[in-house]
KETOR-949111 format. One line per field, with one value per residue (C-alpha): residue number from 1; residue in one letter; chain; x, y, z. Coordinates in nm, 2 decimals. Layout:
<sites>
nr <- [NUM; ...]
rest <- [A; ...]
kette <- [A; ...]
px <- [X; ...]
py <- [Y; ...]
pz <- [Z; ...]
</sites>
This chain:
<sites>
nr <- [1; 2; 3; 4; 5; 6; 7; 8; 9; 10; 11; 12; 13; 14; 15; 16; 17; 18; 19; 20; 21; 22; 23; 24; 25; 26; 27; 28; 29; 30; 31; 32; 33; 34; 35; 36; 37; 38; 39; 40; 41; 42; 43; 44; 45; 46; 47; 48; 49; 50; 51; 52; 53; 54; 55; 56; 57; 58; 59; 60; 61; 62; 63; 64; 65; 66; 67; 68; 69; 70; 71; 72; 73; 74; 75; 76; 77; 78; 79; 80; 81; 82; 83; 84; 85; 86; 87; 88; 89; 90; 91; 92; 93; 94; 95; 96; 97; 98; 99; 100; 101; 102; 103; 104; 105; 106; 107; 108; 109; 110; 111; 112; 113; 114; 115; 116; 117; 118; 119; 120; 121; 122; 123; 124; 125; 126; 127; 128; 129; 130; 131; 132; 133; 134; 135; 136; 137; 138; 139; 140; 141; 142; 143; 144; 145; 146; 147; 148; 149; 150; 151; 152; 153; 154; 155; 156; 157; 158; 159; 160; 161; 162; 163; 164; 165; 166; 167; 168; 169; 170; 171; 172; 173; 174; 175; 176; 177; 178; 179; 180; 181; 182; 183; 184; 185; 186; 187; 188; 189; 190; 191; 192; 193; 194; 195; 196; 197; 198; 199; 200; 201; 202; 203; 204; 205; 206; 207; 208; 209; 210; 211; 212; 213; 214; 215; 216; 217; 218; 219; 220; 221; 222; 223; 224; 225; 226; 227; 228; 229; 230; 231; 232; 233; 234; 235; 236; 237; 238; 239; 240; 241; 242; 243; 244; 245; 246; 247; 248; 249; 250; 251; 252; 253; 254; 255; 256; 257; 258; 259; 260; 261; 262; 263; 264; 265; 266; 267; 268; 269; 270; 271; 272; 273; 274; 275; 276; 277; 278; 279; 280; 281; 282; 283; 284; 285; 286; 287; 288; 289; 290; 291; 292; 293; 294; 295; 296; 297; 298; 299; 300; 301; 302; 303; 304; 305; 306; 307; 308; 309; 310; 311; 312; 313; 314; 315; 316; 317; 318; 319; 320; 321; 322; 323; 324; 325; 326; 327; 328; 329; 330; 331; 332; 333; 334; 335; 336; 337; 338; 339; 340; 341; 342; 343; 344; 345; 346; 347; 348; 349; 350; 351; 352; 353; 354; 355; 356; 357; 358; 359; 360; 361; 362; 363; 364; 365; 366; 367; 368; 369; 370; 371; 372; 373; 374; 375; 376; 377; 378; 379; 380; 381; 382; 383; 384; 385; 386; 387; 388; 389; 390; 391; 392; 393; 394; 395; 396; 397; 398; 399; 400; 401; 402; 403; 404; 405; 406; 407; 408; 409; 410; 411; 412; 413; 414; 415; 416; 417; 418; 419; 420; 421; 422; 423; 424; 425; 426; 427; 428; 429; 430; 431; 432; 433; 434; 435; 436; 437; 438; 439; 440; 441; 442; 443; 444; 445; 446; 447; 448]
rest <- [X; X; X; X; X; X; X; X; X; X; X; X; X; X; X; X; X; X; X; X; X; X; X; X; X; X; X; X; X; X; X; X; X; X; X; X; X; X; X; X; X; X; X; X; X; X; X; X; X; X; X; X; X; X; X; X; X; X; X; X; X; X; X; X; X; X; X; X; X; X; X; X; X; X; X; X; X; X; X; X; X; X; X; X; X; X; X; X; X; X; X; X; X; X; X; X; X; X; X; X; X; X; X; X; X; X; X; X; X; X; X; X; X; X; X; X; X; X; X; X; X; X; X; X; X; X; X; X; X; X; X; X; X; X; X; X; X; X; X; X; X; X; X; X; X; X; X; X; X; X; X; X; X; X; X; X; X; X; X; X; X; X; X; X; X; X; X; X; X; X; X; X; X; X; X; X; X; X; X; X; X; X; X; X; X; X; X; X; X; X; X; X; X; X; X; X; X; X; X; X; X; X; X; X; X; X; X; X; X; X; X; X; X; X; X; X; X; X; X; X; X; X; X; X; X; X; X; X; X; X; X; X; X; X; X; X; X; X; X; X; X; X; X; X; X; X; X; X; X; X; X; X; X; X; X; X; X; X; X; X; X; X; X; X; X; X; X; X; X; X; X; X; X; X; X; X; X; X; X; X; X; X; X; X; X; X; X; X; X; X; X; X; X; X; X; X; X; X; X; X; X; X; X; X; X; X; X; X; X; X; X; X; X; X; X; X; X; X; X; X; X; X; X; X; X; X; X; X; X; X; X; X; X; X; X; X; X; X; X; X; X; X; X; X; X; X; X; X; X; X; X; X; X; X; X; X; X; X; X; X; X; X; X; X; X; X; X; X; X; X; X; X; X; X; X; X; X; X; X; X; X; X; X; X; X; X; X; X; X; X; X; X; X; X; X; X; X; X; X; X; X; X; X; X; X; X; X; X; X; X; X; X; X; X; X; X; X; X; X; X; X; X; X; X; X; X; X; X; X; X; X; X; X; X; X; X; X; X; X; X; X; X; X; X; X; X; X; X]
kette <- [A; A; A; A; A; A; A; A; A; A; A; A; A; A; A; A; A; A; A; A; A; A; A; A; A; A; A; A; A; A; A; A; A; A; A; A; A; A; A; A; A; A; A; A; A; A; A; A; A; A; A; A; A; A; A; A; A; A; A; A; A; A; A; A; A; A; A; A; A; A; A; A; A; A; A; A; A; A; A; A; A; A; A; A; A; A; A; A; A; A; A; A; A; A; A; A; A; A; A; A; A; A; A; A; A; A; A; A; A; A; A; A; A; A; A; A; A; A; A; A; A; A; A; A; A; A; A; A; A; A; A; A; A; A; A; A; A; A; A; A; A; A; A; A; A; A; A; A; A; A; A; A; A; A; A; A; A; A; A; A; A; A; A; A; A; A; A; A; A; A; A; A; A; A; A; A; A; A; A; A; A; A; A; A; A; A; A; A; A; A; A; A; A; A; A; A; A; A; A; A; A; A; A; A; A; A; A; A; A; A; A; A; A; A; A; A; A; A; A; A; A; A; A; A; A; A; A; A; A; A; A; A; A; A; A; A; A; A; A; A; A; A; A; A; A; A; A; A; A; A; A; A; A; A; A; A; A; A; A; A; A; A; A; A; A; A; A; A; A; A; A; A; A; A; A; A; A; A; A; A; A; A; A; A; A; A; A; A; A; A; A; A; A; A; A; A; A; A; A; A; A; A; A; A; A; A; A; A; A; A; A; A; A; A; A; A; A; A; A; A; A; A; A; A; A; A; A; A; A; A; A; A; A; A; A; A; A; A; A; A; A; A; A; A; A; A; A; A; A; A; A; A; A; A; A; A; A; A; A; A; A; A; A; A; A; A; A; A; A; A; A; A; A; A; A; A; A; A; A; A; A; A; A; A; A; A; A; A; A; A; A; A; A; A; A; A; A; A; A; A; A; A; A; A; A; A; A; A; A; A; A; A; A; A; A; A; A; A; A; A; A; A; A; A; A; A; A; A; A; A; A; A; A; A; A; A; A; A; A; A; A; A; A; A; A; A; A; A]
px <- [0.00; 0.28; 0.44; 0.19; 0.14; 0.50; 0.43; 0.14; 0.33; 0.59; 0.38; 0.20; 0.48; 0.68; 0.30; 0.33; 0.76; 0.63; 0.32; 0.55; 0.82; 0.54; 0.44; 0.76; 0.80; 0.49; 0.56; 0.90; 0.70; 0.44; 0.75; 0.91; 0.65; 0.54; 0.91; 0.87; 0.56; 0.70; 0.98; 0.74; 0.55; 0.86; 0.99; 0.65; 0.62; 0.96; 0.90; 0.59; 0.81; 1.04; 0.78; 0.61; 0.47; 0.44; 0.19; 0.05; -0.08; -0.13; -0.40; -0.61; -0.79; -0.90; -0.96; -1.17; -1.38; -1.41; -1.50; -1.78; -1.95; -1.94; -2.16; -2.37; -2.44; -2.52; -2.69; -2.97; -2.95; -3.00; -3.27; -3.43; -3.41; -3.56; -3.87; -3.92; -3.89; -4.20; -4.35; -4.31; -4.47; -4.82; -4.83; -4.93; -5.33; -5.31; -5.45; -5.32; -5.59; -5.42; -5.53; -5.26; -4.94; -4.63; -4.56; -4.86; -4.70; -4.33; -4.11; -4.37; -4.40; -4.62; -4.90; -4.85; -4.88; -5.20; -5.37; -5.33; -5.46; -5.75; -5.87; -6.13; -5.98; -6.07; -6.27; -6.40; -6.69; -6.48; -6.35; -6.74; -6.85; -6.61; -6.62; -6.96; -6.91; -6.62; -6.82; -6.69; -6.42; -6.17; -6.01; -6.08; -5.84; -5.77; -5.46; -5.41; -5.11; -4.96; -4.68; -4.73; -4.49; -4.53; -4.48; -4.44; -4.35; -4.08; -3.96; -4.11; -4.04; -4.10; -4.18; -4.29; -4.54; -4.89; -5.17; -5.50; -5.58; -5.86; -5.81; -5.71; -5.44; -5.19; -5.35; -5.35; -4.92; -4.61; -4.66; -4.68; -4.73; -4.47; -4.62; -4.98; -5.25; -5.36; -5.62; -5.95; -6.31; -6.47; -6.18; -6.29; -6.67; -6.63; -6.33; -6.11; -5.81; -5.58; -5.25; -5.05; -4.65; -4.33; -4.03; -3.86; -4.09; -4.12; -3.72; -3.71; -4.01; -4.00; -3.64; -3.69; -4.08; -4.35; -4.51; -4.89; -5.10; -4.92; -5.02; -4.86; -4.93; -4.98; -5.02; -5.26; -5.43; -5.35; -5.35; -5.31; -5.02; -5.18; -4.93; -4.57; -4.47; -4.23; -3.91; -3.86; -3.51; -3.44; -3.47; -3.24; -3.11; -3.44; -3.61; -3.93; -4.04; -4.13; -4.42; -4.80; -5.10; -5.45; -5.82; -5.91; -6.24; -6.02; -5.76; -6.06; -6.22; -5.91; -5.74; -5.99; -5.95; -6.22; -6.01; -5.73; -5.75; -5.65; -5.51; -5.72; -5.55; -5.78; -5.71; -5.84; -5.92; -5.72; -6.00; -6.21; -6.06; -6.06; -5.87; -5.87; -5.52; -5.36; -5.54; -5.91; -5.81; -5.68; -6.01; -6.22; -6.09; -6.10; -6.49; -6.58; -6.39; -6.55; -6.88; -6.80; -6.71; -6.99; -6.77; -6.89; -6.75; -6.45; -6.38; -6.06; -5.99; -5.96; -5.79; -5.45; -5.40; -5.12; -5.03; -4.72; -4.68; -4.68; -4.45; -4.17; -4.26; -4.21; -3.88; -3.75; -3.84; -3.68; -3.34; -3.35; -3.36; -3.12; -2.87; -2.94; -2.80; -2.51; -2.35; -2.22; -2.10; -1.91; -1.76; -1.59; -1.41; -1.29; -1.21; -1.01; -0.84; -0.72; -0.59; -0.36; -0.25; -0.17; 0.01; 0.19; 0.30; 0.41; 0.63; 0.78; 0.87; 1.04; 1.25; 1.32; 1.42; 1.77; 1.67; 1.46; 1.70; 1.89; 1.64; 1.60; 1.93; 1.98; 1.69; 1.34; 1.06; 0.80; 0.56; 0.77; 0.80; 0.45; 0.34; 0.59; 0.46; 0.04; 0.12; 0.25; -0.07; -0.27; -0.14; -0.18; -0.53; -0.61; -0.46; -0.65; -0.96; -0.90; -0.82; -1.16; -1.38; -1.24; -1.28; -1.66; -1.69; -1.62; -1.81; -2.13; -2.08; -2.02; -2.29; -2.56; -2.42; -2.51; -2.83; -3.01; -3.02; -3.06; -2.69; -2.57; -2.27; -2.39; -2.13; -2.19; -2.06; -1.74; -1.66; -1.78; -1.55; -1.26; -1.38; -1.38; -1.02; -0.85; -1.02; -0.90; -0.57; -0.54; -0.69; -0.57; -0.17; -0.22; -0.06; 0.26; 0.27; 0.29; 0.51; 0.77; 0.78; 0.84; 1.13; 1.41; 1.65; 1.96; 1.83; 1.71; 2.07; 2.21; 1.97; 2.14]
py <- [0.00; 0.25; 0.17; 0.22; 0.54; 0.66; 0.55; 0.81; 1.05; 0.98; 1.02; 1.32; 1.51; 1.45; 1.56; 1.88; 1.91; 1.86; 2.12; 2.35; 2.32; 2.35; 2.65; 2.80; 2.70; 2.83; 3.16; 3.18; 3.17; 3.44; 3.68; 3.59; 3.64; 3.95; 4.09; 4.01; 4.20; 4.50; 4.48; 4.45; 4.75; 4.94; 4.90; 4.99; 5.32; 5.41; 5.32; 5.54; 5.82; 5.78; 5.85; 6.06; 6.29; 5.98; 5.83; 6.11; 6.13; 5.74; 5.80; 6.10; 5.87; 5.64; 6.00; 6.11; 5.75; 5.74; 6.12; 6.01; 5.70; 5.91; 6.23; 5.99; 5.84; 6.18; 6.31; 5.98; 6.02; 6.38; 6.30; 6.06; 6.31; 6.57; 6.36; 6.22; 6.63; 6.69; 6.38; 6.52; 6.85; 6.66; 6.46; 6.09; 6.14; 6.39; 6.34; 6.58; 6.60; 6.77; 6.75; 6.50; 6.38; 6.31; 6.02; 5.86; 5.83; 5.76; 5.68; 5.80; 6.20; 6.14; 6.03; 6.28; 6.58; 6.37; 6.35; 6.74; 6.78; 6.54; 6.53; 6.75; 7.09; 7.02; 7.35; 7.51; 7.32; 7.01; 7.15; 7.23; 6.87; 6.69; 6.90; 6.79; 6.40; 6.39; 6.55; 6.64; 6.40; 6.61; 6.91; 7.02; 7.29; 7.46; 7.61; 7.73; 7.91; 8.16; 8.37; 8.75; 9.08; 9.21; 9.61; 9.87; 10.20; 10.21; 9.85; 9.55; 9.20; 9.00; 8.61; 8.54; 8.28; 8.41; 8.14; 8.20; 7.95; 7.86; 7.99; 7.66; 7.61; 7.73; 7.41; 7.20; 7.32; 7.38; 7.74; 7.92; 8.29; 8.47; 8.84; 8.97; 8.78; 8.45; 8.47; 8.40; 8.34; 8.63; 8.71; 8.47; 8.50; 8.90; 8.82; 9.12; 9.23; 9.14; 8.92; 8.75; 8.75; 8.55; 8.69; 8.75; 8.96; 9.14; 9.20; 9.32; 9.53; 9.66; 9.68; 9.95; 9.94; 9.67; 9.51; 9.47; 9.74; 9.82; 9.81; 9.64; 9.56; 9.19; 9.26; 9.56; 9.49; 9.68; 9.45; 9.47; 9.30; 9.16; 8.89; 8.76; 8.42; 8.23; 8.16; 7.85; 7.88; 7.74; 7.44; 7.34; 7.71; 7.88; 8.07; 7.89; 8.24; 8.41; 8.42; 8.60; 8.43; 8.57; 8.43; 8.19; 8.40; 8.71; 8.51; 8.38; 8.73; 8.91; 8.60; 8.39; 8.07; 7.92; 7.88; 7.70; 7.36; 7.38; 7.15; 7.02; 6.88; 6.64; 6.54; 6.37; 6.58; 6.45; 6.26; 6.21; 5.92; 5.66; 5.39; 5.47; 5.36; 5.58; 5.33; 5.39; 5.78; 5.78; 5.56; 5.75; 6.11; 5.86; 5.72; 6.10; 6.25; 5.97; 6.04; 6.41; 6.32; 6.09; 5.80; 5.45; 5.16; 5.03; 5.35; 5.53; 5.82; 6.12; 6.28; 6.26; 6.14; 6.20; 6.09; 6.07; 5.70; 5.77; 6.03; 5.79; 5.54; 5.77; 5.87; 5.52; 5.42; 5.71; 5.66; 5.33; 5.43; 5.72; 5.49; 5.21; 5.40; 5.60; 5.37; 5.16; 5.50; 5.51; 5.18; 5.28; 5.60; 5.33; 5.07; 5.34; 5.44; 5.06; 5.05; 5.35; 5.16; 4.84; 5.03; 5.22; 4.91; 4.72; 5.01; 4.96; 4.59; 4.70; 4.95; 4.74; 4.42; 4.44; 4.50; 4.20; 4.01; 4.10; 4.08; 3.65; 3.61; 3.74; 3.45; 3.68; 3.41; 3.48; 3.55; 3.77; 3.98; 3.92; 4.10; 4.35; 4.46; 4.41; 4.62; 4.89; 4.90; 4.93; 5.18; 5.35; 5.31; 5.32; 5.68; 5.76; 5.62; 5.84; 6.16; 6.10; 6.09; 6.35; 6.57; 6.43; 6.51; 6.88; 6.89; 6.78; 6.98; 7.30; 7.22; 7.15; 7.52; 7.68; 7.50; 7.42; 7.10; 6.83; 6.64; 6.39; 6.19; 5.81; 5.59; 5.30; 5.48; 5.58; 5.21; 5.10; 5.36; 5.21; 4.84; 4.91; 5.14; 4.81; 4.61; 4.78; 4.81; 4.42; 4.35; 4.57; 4.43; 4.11; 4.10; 4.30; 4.13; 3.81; 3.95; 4.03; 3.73; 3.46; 3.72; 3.49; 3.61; 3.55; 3.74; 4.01; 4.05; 4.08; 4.39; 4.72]
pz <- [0.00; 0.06; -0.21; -0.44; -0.28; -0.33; -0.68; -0.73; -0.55; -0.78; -1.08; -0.98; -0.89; -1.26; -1.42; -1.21; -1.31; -1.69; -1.68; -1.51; -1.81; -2.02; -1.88; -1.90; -2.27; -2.38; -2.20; -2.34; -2.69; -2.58; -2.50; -2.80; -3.06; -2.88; -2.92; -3.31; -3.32; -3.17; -3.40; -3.72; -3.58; -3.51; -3.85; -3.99; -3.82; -3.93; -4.26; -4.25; -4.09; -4.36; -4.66; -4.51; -4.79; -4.98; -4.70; -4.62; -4.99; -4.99; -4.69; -4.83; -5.04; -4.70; -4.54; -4.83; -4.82; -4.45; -4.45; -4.69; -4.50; -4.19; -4.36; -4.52; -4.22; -4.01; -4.27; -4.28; -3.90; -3.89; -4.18; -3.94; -3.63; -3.79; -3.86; -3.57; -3.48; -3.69; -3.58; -3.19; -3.33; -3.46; -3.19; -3.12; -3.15; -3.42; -3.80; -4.06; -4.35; -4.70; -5.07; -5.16; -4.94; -5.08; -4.86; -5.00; -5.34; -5.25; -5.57; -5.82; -5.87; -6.15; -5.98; -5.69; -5.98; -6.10; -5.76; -5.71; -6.00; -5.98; -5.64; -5.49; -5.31; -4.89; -4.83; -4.54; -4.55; -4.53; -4.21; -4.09; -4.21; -3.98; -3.67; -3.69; -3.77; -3.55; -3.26; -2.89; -2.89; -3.12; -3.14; -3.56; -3.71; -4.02; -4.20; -4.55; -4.67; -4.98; -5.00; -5.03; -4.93; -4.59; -4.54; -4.25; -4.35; -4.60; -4.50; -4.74; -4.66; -5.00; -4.97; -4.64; -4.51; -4.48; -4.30; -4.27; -3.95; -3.68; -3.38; -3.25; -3.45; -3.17; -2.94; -3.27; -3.34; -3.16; -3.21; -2.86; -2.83; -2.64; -2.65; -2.69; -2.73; -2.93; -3.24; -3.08; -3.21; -3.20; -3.47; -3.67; -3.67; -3.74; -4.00; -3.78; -3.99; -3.73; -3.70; -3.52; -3.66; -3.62; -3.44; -3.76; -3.84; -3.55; -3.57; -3.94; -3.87; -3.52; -3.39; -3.14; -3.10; -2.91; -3.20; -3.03; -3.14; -3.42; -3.82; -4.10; -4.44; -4.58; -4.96; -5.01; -4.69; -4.34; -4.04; -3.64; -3.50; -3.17; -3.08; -3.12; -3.19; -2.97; -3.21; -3.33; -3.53; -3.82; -4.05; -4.36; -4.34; -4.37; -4.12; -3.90; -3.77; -4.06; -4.07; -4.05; -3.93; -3.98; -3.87; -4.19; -4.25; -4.28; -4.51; -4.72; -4.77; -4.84; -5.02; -5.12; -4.93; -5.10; -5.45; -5.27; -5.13; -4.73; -4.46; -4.13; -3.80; -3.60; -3.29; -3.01; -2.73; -2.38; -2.17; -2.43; -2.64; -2.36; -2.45; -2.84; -3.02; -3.30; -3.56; -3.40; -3.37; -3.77; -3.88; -3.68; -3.89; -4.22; -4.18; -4.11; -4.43; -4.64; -4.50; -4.58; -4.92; -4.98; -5.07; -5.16; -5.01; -5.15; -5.36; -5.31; -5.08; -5.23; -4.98; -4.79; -4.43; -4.23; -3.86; -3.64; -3.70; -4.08; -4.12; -3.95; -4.19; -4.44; -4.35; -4.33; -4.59; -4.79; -4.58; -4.63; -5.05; -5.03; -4.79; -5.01; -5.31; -5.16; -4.94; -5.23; -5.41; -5.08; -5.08; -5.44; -5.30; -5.02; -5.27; -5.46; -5.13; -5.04; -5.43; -5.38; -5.06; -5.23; -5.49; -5.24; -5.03; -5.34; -5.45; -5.09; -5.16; -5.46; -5.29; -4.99; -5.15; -4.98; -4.65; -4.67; -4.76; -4.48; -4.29; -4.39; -4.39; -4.03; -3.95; -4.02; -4.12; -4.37; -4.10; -4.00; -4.29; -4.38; -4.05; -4.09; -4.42; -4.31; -4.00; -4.21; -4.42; -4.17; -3.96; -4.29; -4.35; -3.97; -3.97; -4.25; -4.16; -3.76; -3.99; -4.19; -3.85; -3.73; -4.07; -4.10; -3.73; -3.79; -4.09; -3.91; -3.60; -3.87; -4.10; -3.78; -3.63; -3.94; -4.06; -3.75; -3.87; -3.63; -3.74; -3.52; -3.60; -3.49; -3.27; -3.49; -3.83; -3.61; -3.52; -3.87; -4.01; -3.75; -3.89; -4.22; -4.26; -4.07; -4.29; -4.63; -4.48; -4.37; -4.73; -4.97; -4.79; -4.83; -5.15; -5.14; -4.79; -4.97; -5.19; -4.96; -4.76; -5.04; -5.18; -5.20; -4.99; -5.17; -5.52; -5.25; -5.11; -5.50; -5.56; -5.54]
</sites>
């Protein structure tokens, strides 16, 4: 019995003496191979530093290609922002009412022109026939819009945005009223020639003076300023705030609403909907604009709806088009980039025969050489691919300063632009990596 122990002992203790020179062995070979990689790097950077207009001018096409993904990408995002923006604005139980809707005829302008063109304008009795279907339970408004000169004194402000609304419009919108007073009903039954105007306006037109209680001109018409719009910036460069607003029955007097189709906002009044979902709110508008317009079943609308929920579908489907088609433009400036780097790096093996053949005859393996060579080309096209963040990155913050535009450089196009660089660099070296390890290292050592 004890000498079968001892025998164990025996046995257990050699196992431990051969796992521990194991060990050692396989350490020995981590330290080793980790010195061979710093060398390769080392030699890389060096040989970068060495050429280094010649990089430099390698790289700007990865910093070109990497510039472009990353705007692409901010600008779908900032696309997608600004939607869901103008989503926020309609609000979740909100149902836009127009003529004909873009969105509803996505990829074919033809039969958008046609539908303007054939469907019925929505008049003001459209507006009366639905607050009446709709009933109690929703909010109804009205908006129609033109584009006329607006004058005080000797000043004249050409082109600006002239609505004739409801005086609900303000509860309908994410227009607030920061001075004065809102348009109100009696306003609207008496058709008052007053207004209310956009900070812009009251800017251009009253620098020194209170607009409230003051006259302007809105084409040949005179007009009583009796409120100021809170601003709302801009959008795409162009100004949100200037504009007039005027009660619709003064607008349609004045203007003639009723040869111009207009736009109606439903919505469903808080507390009264109950438990009614954004489809029963949007059938709910549809059955009473079909009832309105006397349509059969099964016939077609002949009128545009849009809602919250609609709008973002509309935007992601056109994002997913527009990203469909520009992302592979993309990938060619980055295919173009990787081709300057291959040419680059084979140029290199050329000039550096010699030093790889000293290199193998001092005992360098073809792995060796081979990472020495892949290293270099990627800290090339990782550089590149850094510099091209940072250039989009400056771009977007620039171009959302100066637009208003809601840009927003996404984290996953910066690691995809990291990704992809290291990728061009690792494939686009393969080659001249290859190259340069099977160079026979005694014709290397006879080129001068």
């Amino acid at each position: 019995m004890l000498k079968d122990t001892a025998i164990i002992s025996d046995h257990i203790d050699a196992s431990r003496e051969r796992r521990t020179a194991a060990d050692a062995g396989w350490w020995r070979l981590w330290l080793a191979g980790a010195r061979r990689q710093a060398e390769a790097l080392s030699l890389a950077v060096d040989s970068i530093r060495a050429h280094g207009l010649r990089s430099s001018l390698t790289v700007l096409g990865i910093v070109i290609g990497v510039a472009v993904v990353a705007l692409v990408a901010a600008l779908l995002e900032g696309a997608q922002n600004y939607v869901a923006q103008q989503a926020a604005e309609l609000g979740p139980k909100a149902v836009r009412i127009d003529k004909a809707s873009f969105q509803d005829f996505i990829g074919d302008g033809q039969a958008f022109v046609e539908a303007l063109a054939r469907r019925p304008d929505i008049t003001i009795e459209d507006l009366n026939g639905l607050r009446t279907r709709l009933g109690s339970a929703f909010e109804v408004g009205a908006q129609v819009d033109a584009s006329l000169p607006v004058q005080r004194g000797n000043q004249t402000l050409n082109g600006i945005a002239v609505q004739g609304v409801t005086p609900n419009i303000v509860e309908l919108s994410s227009l607030k009223i920061e001075r004065g007073r809102e348009l109100t009903e009696p306003d609207e039954d008496y058709r008052r020639p007053v207004c209310v105007i956009g900070a812009d306006i009251a800017d251009d037109l009253f620098p020194t003076d209170e607009p409230t209680g003051k006259t302007i001109k809105v084409g040949a018409a005179s007009y009583e300023v009796v409120g100021v719009l809170k601003a709302r910036g801009s959008s795409f460069g162009a100004s949100q705030d200037a504009i007039v607003q005027m009660p619709l029955g003064t607008f349609a007097k004045v203007f003639g609403a009723r040869s111009r189709s207009i736009a109606l906002v439903a919505r469903a009044r808080e507390g009264s909907d109950g438990e009614m979902s954004r489809e029963q709110i949007e059938d709910a508008v549809r059955f009473a604009m079909r009832q309105q317009r006397r349509l059969q079943p099964g016939a077609s609308d002949n009128f545009s709806l849009t809602t919250a929920r609609s709008i973002e579908a509309f935007a992601g489907q056109l994002t997913g088009i527009v990203g469909a088609v520009l992302y592979p433009l993309t990938a060619i400036a980055l295919a173009v980039g990787g081709i300057v780097v291959m040419n680059m790096m084979l140029a290199s093996v050329t000039e550096r025969t010699r030093e790889i053949g000293i290199r193998k005859s001092l005992g360098a393996r073809r792995r060796d050489i081979l990472a020495q060579f892949l290293i270099e080309s990627t800290l090339l096209t990782l550089t590149g691919g850094a510099c091209g963040v940072m250039l989009a990155w400056l771009i977007v913050r620039l171009g959302a300063k100066l637009t208003q535009f809601p840009l927003r450089m996404p984290l996953w196009a910066l690691a995809m632009a990291i990704i992809v660089s290291s990728l061009v660099g690792i494939v686009f070296g393969v080659f001249p990596a290859r190259r340069a390890a099977h160079l026979d290292p005694i014709e290397a050592l006879r080129t001068e």
